[in-house]
C-alpha positions as CSV (number, residue, x, y, z in Angstrom):
1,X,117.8,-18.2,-43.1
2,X,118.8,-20.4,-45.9
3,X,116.8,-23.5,-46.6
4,X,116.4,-27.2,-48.5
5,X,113.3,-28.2,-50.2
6,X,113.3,-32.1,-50.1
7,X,110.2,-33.6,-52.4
8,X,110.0,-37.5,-51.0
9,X,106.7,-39.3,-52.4
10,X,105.0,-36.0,-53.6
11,X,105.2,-35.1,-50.2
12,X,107.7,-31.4,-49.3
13,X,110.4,-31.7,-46.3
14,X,111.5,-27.9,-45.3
15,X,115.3,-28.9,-44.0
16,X,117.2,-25.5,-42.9
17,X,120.6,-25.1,-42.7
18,X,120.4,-24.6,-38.8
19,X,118.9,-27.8,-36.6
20,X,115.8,-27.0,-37.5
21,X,114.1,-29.5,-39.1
22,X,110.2,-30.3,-40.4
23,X,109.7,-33.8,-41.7
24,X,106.5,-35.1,-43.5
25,X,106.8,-38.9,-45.1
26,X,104.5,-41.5,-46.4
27,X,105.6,-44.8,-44.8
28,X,108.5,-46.6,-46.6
29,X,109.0,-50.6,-47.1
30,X,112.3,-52.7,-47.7
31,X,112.7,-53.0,-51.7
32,X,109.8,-49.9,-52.4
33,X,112.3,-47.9,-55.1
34,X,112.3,-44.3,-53.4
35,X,112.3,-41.1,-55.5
36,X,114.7,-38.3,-54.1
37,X,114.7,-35.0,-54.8
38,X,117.3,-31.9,-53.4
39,X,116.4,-28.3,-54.6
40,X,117.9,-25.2,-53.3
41,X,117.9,-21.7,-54.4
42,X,120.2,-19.5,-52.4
43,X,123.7,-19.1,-54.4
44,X,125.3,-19.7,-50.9
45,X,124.5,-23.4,-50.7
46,X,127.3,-24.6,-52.9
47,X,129.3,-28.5,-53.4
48,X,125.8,-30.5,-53.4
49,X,127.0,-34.3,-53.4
50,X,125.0,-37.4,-53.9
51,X,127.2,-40.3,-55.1
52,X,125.6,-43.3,-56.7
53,X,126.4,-46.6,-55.9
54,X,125.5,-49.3,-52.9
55,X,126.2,-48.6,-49.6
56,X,126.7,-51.1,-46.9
57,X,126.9,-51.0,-43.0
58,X,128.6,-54.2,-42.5
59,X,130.9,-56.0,-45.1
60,X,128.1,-59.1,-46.3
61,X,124.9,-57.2,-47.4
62,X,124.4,-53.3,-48.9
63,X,121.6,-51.9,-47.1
64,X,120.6,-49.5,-49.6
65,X,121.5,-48.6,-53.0
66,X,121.3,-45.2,-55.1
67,X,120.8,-46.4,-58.2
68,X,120.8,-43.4,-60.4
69,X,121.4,-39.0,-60.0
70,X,119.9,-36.5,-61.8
71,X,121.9,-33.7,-61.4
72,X,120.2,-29.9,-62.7
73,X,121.5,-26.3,-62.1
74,X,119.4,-26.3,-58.8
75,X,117.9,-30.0,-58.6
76,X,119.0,-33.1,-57.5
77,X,117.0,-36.1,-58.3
78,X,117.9,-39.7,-57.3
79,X,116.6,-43.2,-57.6
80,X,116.9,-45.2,-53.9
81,X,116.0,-48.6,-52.9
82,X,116.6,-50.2,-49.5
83,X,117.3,-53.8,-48.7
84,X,116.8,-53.8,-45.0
85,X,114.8,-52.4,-42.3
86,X,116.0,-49.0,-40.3
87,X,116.2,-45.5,-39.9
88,X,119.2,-44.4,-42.7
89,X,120.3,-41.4,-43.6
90,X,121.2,-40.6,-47.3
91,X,124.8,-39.5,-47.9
92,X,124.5,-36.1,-49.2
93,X,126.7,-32.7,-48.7
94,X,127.2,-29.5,-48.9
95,X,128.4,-26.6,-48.9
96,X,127.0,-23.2,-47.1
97,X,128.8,-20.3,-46.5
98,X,132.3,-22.4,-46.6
99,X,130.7,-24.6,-43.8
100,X,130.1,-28.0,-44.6
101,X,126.8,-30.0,-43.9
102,X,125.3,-33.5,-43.9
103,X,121.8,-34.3,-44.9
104,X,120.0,-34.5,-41.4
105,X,116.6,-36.2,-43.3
106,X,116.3,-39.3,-41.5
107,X,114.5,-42.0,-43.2
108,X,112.8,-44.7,-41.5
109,X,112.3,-48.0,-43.4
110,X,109.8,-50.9,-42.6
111,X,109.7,-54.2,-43.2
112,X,107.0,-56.2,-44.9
113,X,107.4,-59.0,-42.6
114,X,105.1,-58.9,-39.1
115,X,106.9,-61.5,-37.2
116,X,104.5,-63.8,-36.7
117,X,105.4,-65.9,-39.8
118,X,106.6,-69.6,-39.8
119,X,108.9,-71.0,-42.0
120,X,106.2,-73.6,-43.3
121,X,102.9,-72.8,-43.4
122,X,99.7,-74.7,-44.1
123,X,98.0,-74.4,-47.3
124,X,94.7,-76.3,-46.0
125,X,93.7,-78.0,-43.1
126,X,95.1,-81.6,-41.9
127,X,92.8,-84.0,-43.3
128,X,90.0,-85.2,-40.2
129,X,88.3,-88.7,-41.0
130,X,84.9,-89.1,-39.8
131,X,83.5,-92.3,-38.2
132,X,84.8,-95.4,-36.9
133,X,88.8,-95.7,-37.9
134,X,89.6,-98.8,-38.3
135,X,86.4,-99.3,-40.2
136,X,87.8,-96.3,-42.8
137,X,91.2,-97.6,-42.8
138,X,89.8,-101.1,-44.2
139,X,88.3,-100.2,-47.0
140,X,91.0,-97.7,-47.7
141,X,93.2,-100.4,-48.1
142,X,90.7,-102.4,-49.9
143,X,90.1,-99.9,-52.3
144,X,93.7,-99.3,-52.7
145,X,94.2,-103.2,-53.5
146,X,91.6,-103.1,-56.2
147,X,93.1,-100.6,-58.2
148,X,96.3,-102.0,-58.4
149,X,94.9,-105.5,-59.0
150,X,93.1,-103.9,-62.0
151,X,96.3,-101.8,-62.9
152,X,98.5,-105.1,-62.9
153,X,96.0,-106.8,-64.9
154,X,95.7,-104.1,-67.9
155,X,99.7,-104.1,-67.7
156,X,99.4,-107.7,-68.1
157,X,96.8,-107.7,-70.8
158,X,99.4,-104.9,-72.8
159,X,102.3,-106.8,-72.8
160,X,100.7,-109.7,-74.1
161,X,99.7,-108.1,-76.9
162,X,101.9,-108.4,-80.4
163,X,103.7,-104.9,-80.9
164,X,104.4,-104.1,-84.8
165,X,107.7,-101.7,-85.1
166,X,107.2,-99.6,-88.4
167,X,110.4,-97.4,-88.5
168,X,108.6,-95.7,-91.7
169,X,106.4,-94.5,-88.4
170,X,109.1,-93.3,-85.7
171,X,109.4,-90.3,-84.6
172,X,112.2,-88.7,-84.6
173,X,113.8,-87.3,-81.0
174,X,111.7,-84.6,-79.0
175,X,113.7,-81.5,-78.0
176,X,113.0,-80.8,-74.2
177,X,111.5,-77.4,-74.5
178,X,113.7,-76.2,-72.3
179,X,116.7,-77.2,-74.4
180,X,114.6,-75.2,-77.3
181,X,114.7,-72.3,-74.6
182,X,118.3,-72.3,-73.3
183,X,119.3,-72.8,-77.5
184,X,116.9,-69.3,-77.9
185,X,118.9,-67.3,-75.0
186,X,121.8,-67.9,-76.2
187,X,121.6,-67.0,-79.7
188,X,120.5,-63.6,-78.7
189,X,123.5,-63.1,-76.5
190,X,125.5,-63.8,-79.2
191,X,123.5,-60.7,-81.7
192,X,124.8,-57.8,-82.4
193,X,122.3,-56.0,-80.5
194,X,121.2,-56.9,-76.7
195,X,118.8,-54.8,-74.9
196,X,119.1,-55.8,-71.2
197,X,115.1,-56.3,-70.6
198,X,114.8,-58.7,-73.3
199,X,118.0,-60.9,-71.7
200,X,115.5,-60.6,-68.0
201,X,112.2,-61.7,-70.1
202,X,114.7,-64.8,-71.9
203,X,116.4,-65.8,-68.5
204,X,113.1,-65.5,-66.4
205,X,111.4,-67.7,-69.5
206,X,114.4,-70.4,-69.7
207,X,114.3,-70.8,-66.0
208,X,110.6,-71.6,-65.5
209,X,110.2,-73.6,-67.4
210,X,113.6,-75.8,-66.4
211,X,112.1,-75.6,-62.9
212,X,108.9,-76.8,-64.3
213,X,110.2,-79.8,-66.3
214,X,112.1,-80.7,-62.8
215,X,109.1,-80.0,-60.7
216,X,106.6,-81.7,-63.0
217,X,104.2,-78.8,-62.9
218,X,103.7,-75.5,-65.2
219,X,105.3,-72.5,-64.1
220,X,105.2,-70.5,-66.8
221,X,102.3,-69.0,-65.8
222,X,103.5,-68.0,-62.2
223,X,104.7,-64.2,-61.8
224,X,108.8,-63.7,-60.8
225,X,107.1,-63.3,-57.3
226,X,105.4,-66.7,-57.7
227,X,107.9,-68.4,-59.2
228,X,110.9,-67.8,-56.8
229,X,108.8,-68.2,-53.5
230,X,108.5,-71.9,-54.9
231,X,112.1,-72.1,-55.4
232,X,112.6,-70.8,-52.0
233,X,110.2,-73.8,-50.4
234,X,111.3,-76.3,-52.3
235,X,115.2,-76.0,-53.4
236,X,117.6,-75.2,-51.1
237,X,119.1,-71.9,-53.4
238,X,120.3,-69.4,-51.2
239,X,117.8,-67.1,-49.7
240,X,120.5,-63.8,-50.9
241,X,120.4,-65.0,-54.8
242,X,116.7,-65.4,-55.0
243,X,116.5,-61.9,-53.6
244,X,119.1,-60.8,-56.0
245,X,116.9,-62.2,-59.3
246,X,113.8,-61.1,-57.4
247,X,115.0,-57.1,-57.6
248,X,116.7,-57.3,-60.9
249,X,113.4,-59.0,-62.9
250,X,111.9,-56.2,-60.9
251,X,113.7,-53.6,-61.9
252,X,114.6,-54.3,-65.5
253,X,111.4,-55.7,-66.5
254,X,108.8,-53.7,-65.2
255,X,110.9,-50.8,-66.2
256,X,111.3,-48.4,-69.6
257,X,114.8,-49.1,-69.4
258,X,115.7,-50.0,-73.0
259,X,119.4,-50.0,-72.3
260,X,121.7,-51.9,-74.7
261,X,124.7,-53.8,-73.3
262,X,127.6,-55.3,-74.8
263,X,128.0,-59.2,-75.0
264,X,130.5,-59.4,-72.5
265,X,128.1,-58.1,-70.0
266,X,125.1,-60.2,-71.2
267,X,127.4,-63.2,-70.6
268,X,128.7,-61.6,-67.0
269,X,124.8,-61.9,-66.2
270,X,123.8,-64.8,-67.6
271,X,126.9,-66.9,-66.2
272,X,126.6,-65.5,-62.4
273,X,122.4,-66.5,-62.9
274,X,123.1,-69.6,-64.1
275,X,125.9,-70.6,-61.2
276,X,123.3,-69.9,-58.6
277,X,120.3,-71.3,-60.2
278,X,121.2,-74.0,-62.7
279,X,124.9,-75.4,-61.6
């Protein structure tokens, strides 16, 4: 009897090439990027097909994507990440004896979400007040009063005061340092040599700290994660382009890939980004 040897997380599926089937998988969650490996060894088995490419069930979202093949004499190795929540079945043939064949591995994919979460959640408690009310509420407002009494009078007291203009002493203009930024990205896209990560590590860097400057906050320190789960509270980007930059930061700059691209295509990426984030 002829037979597959599927490696999936270090873990060995036996598929034969009758129904018969032994599956043995570690548990799989939307957006984990999925090794997948195809070996046979009988010179009947003949044809072996794994296209790359997204693959989509309706005609909005792709629910998974194989992002790259690996083809050897008796190996097939592919790259696979899924965007929803399922049991799928990769599209790869073959050939055995003339007789075609489907891959019969089903692959069930979970989501990270438990259903139990709200769209807004509390950070901390409500705040309780202690004691009498009304009593707290008056001096509250008394407090309140005073400070701006004293505020009002040290505004006073600076406005009174002469004010001597030296323009021997002026300084000149500030750049906004995201203007420095956005000046930085786009003389690179314009070199003769772009390496796609560097473009991700420029965008993500131009981006936080526009979204700071608007925000009044610093979050340049904030991981991608971070940083586009406070976009998601507090802009109303869509939910589908966050997700978007959210798997390409992850894939490109967490990554080895050192891929150079041409300018047209840095541009392509940087214009699409900048339509749903900036514009």
């Amino acid at each position: 009897m002829h037979k597959f040897i599927l490696l999936y997380f270090g873990f060995t599926v036996v598929i034969f090439a009758s129904p018969k089937e032994s599956i043995s998988l570690e548990k799989i969650y939307v957006g984990d990027i999925t090794e997948y490996t195809i070996e046979w060894k009988d010179d009947d088995i003949t044809d072996i097909s794994l296209p790359e490419g997204k693959f989509y069930e309706d005609h909005s979202l792709p629910t998974f994507e194989i992002q790259s093949v690996t083809k050897e004499k008796n190996k097939i190795t592919a790259s696979v990440i899924f965007f929803s929540a399922g049991d799928f079945f990769l599209p790869t043939t073959w050939k055995e004896n003339g007789v075609d064949f489907n891959s019969k591995l089903k692959i069930n994919v979970l989501s990270n979400l438990t259903g139990t979460e709200t769209e807004i959640e509390d950070i901390e408690p409500p705040i309780i007040f202690s004691g009498p009310y009304f009593l707290r509420l008056i001096g509250l407002i008394l407090f309140t009063c005073i400070n701006l009494y004293l505020i009002y009078a040290l505004y006073l007291y600076w406005k009174s005061k002469p004010k001597i203009v030296d323009a021997a002493w002026e300084k000149s203009p500030k750049l906004l340092e995201s203007t420095k930024r956005l000046q930085y990205l786009e003389q690179y896209i314009q070199s003769e040599k772009i390496t796609e990560k560097e473009l991700t590590f420029r965008i993500s860097e131009y981006l936080k700290e526009v979204f700071s400057e608007k925000f009044q906050e610093n979050l340049l320190g904030n991981t991608d994660s971070e940083f586009l789960a406070i976009l998601h509270d507090k802009t109303h980007i869509p939910d589908r382009a966050i997700r978007d930059l959210r798997l390409y930061f992850r894939n490109l700059k967490y990554s080895e890939n050192s891929q150079i691209i041409s300018k047209e295509d840095a541009e392509k990426i940087w214009d699409q980004i900048k339509k749903d984030f900036i514009t």
